[in-house]
FIKOLZA-1660 file (N, C-alpha, C; in steps of 0.1 Angstrom, whole numbers, plus 5000, padded with zeros to 4 digits):
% residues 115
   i   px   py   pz ch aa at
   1 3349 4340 2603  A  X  N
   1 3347 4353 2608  A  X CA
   1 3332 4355 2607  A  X  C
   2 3326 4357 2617  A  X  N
   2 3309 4363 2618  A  X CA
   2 3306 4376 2614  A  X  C
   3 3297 4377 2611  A  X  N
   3 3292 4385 2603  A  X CA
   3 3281 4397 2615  A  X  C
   4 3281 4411 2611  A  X  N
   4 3270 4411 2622  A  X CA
   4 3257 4414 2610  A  X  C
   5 3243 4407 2610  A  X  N
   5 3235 4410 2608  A  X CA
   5 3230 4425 2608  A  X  C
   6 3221 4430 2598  A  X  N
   6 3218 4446 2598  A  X CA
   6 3206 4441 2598  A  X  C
   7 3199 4451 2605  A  X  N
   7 3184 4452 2603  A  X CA
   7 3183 4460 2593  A  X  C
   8 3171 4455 2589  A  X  N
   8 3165 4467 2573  A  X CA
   8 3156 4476 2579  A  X  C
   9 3155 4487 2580  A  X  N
   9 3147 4499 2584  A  X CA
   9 3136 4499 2574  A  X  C
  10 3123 4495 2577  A  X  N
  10 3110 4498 2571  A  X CA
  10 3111 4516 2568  A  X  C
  11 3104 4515 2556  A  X  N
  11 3102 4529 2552  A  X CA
  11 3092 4534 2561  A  X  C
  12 3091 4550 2561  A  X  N
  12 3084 4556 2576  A  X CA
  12 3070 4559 2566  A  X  C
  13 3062 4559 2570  A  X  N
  13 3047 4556 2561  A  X CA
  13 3037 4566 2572  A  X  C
  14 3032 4575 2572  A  X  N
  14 3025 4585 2574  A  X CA
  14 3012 4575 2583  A  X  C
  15 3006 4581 2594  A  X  N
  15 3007 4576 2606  A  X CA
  15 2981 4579 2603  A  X  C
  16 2976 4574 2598  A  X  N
  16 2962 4573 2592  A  X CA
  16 2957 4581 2599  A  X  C
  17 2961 4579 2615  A  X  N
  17 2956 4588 2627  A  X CA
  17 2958 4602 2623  A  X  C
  18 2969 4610 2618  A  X  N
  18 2978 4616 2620  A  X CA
  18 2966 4628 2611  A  X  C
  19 2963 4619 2597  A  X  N
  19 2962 4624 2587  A  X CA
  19 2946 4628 2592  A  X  C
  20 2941 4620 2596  A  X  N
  20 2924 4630 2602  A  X CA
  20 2925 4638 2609  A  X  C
  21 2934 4637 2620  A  X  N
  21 2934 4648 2629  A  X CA
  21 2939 4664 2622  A  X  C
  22 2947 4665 2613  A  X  N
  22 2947 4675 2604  A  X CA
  22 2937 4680 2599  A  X  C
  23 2933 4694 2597  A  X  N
  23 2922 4703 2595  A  X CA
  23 2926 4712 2587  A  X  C
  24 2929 4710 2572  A  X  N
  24 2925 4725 2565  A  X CA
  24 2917 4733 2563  A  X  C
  25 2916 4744 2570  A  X  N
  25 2907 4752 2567  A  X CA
  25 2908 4766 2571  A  X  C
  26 2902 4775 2570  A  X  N
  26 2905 4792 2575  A  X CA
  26 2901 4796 2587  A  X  C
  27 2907 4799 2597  A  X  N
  27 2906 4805 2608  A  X CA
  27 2905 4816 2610  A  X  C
  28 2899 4826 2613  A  X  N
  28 2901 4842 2615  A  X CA
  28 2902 4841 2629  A  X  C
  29 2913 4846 2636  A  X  N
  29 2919 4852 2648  A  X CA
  29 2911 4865 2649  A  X  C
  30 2903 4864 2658  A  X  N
  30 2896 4873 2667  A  X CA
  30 2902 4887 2676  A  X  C
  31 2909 4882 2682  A  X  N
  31 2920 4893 2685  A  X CA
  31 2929 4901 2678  A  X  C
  32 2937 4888 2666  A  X  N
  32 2943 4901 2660  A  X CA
  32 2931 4913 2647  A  X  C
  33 2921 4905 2646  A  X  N
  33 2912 4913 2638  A  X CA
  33 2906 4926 2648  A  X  C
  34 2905 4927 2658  A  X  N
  34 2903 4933 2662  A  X CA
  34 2915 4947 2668  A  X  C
  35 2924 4939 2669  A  X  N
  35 2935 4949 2666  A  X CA
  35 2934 4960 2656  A  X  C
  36 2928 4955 2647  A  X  N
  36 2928 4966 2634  A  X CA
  36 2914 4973 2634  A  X  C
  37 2904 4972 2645  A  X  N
  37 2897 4981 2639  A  X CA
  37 2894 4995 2645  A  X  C
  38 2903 5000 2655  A  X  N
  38 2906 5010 2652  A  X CA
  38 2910 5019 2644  A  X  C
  39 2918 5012 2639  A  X  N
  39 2930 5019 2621  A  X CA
  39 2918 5021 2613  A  X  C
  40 2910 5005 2611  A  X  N
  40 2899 5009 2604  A  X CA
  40 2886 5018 2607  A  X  C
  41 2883 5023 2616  A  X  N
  41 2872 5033 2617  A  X CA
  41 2879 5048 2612  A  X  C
  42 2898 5048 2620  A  X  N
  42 2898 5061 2617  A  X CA
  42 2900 5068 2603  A  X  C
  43 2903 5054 2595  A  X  N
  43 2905 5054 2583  A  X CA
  43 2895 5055 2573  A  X  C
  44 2880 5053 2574  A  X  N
  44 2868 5056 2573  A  X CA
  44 2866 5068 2573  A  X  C
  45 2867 5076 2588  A  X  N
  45 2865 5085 2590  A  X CA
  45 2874 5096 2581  A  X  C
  46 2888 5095 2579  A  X  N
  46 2895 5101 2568  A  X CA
  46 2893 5103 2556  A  X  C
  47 2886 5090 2549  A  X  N
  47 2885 5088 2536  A  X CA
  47 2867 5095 2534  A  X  C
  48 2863 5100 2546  A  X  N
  48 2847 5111 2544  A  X CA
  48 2853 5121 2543  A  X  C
  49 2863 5126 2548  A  X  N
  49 2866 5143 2554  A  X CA
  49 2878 5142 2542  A  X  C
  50 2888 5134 2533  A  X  N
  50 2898 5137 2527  A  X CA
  50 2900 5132 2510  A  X  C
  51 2889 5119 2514  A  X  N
  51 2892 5109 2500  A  X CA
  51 2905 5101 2504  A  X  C
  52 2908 5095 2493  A  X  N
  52 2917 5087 2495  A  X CA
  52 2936 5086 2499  A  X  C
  53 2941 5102 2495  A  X  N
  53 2946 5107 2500  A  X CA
  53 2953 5106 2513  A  X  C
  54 2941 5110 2521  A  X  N
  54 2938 5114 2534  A  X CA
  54 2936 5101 2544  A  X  C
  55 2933 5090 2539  A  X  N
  55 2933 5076 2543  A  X CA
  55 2947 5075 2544  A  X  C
  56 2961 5075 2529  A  X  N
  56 2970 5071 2529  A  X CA
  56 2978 5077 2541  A  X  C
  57 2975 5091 2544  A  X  N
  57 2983 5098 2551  A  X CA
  57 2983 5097 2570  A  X  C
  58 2965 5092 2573  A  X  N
  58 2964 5092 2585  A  X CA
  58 2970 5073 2589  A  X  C
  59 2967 5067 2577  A  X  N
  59 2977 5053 2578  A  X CA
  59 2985 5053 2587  A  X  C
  60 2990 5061 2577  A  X  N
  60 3010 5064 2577  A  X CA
  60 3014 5066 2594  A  X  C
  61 2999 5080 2597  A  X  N
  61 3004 5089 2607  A  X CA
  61 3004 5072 2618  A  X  C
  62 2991 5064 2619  A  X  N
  62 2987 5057 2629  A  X CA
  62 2996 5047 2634  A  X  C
  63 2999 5042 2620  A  X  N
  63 3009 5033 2623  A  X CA
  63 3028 5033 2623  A  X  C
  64 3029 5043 2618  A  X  N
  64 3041 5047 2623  A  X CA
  64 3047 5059 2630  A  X  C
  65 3037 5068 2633  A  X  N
  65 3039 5080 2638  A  X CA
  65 3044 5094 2631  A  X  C
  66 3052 5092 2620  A  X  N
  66 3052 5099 2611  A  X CA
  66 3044 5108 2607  A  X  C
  67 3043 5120 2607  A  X  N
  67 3028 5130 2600  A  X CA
  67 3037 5134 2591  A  X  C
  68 3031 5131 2579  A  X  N
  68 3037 5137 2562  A  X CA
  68 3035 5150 2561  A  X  C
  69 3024 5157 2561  A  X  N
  69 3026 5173 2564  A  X CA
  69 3035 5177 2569  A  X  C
  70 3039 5174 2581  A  X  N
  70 3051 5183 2588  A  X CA
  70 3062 5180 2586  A  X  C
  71 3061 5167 2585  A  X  N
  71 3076 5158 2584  A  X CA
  71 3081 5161 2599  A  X  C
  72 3070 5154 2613  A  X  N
  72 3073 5149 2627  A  X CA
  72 3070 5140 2630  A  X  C
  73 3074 5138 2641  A  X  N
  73 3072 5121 2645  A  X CA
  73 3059 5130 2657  A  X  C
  74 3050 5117 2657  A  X  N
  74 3038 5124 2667  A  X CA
  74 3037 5110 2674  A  X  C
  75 3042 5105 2692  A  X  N
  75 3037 5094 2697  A  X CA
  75 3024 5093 2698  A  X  C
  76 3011 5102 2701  A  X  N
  76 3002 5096 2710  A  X CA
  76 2988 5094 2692  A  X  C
  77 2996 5096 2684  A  X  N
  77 2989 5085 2670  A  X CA
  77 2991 5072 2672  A  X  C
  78 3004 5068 2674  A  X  N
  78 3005 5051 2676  A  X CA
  78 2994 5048 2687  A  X  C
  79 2987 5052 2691  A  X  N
  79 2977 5047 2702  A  X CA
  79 2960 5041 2698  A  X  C
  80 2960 5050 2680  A  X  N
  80 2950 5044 2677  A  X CA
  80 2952 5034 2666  A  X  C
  81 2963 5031 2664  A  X  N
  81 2963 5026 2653  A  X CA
  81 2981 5008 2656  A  X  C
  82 2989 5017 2658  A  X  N
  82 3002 5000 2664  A  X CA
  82 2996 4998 2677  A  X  C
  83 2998 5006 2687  A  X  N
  83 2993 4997 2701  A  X CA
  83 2983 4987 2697  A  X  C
  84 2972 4991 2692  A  X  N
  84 2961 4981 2691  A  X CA
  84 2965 4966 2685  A  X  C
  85 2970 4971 2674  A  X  N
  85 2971 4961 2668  A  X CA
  85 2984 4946 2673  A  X  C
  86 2993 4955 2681  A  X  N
  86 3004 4946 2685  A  X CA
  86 2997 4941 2698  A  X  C
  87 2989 4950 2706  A  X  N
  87 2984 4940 2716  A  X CA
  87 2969 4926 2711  A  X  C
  88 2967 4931 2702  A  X  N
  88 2961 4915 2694  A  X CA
  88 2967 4907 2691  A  X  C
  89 2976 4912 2686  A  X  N
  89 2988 4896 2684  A  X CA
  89 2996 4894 2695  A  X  C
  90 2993 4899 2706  A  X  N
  90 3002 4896 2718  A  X CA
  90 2989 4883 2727  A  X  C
  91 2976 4890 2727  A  X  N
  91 2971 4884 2730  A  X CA
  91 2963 4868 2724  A  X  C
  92 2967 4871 2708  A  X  N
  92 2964 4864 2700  A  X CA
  92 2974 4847 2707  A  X  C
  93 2989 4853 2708  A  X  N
  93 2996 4842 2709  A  X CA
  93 2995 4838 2725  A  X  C
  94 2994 4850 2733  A  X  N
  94 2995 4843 2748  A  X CA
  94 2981 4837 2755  A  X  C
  95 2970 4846 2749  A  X  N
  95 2960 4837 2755  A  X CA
  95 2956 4825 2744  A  X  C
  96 2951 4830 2731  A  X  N
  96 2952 4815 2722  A  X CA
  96 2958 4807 2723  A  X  C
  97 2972 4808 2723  A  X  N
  97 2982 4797 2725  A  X CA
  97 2987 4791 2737  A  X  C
  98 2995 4798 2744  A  X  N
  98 2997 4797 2756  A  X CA
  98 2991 4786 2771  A  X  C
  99 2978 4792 2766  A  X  N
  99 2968 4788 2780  A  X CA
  99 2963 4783 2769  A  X  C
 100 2960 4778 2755  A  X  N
 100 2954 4767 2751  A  X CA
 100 2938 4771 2745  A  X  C
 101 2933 4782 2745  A  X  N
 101 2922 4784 2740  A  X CA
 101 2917 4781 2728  A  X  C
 102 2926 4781 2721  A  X  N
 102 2921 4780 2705  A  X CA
 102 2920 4765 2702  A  X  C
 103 2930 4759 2713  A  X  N
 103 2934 4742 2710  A  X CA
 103 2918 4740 2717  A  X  C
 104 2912 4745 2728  A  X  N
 104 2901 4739 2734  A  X CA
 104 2891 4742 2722  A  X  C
 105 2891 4755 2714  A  X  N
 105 2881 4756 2701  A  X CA
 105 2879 4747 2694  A  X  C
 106 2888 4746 2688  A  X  N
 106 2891 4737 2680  A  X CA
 106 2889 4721 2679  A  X  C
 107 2886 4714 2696  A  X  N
 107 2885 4703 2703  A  X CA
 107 2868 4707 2705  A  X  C
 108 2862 4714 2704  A  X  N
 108 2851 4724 2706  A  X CA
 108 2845 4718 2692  A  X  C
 109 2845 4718 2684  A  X  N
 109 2845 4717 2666  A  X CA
 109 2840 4730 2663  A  X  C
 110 2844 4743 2671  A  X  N
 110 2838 4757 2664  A  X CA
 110 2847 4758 2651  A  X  C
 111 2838 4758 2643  A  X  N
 111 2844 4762 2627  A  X CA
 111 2856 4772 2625  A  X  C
 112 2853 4785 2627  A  X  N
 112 2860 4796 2620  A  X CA
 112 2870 4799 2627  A  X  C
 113 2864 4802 2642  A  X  N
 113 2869 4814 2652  A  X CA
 113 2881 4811 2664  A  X  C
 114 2891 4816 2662  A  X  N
 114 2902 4814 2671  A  X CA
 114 2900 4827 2680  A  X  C
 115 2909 4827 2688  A  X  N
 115 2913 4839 2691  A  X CA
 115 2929 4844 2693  A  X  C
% end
């Protein structure tokens, strides 16, 4: 009776190429930072006129719509504070990613900056 032969599967061993082409390092996304700085000026501008307080509250108002004082919902706050911010991460992933910008950066050797 014959026997069938087995191959022995070599252990899988990490690929030398693999391992330069990896980059640790910090990236700051351009777009979604810029998302925030809206929130952040108006938040500035609150913490002159209210103290700290007044920062927590117009937060609240910007990014959720919520005003604590009244206890109402107010839409045209989300305009300085979530729209911005979700259209930087919208743009963060479709033009960065998408269409490849950050990959051309990066092939680029720019250090920090994504978008």
């Amino acid at each position: 009776m014959a026997t069938k032969a087995l191959a022995r599967r070599r252990p899988r061993r990490s690929n030398p190429r693999s391992r330069s082409r990896r980059r640790a390092g910090f990236t700051l996304p351009l777009a979604v930072v810029g998302g925030f700085m809206p929130l952040g000026c108006h938040a500035l501008q609150d913490f002159k006129e209210g103290g700290a307080i007044q920062v927590g509250k117009g937060v609240c108002q910007r990014t959720t719509g919520y005003v604590v004082d009244a206890g109402t919902f107010h839409w045209p706050s989300l305009n300085q504070g979530l729209w911005p911010i979700v259209l930087g991460i919208l743009v963060h992933k479709l033009v960065g990613g998408t269409l490849g910008v950050n990959r051309a950066l990066a092939r680029a050797k720019v250090p920090v900056l994504r978008i």
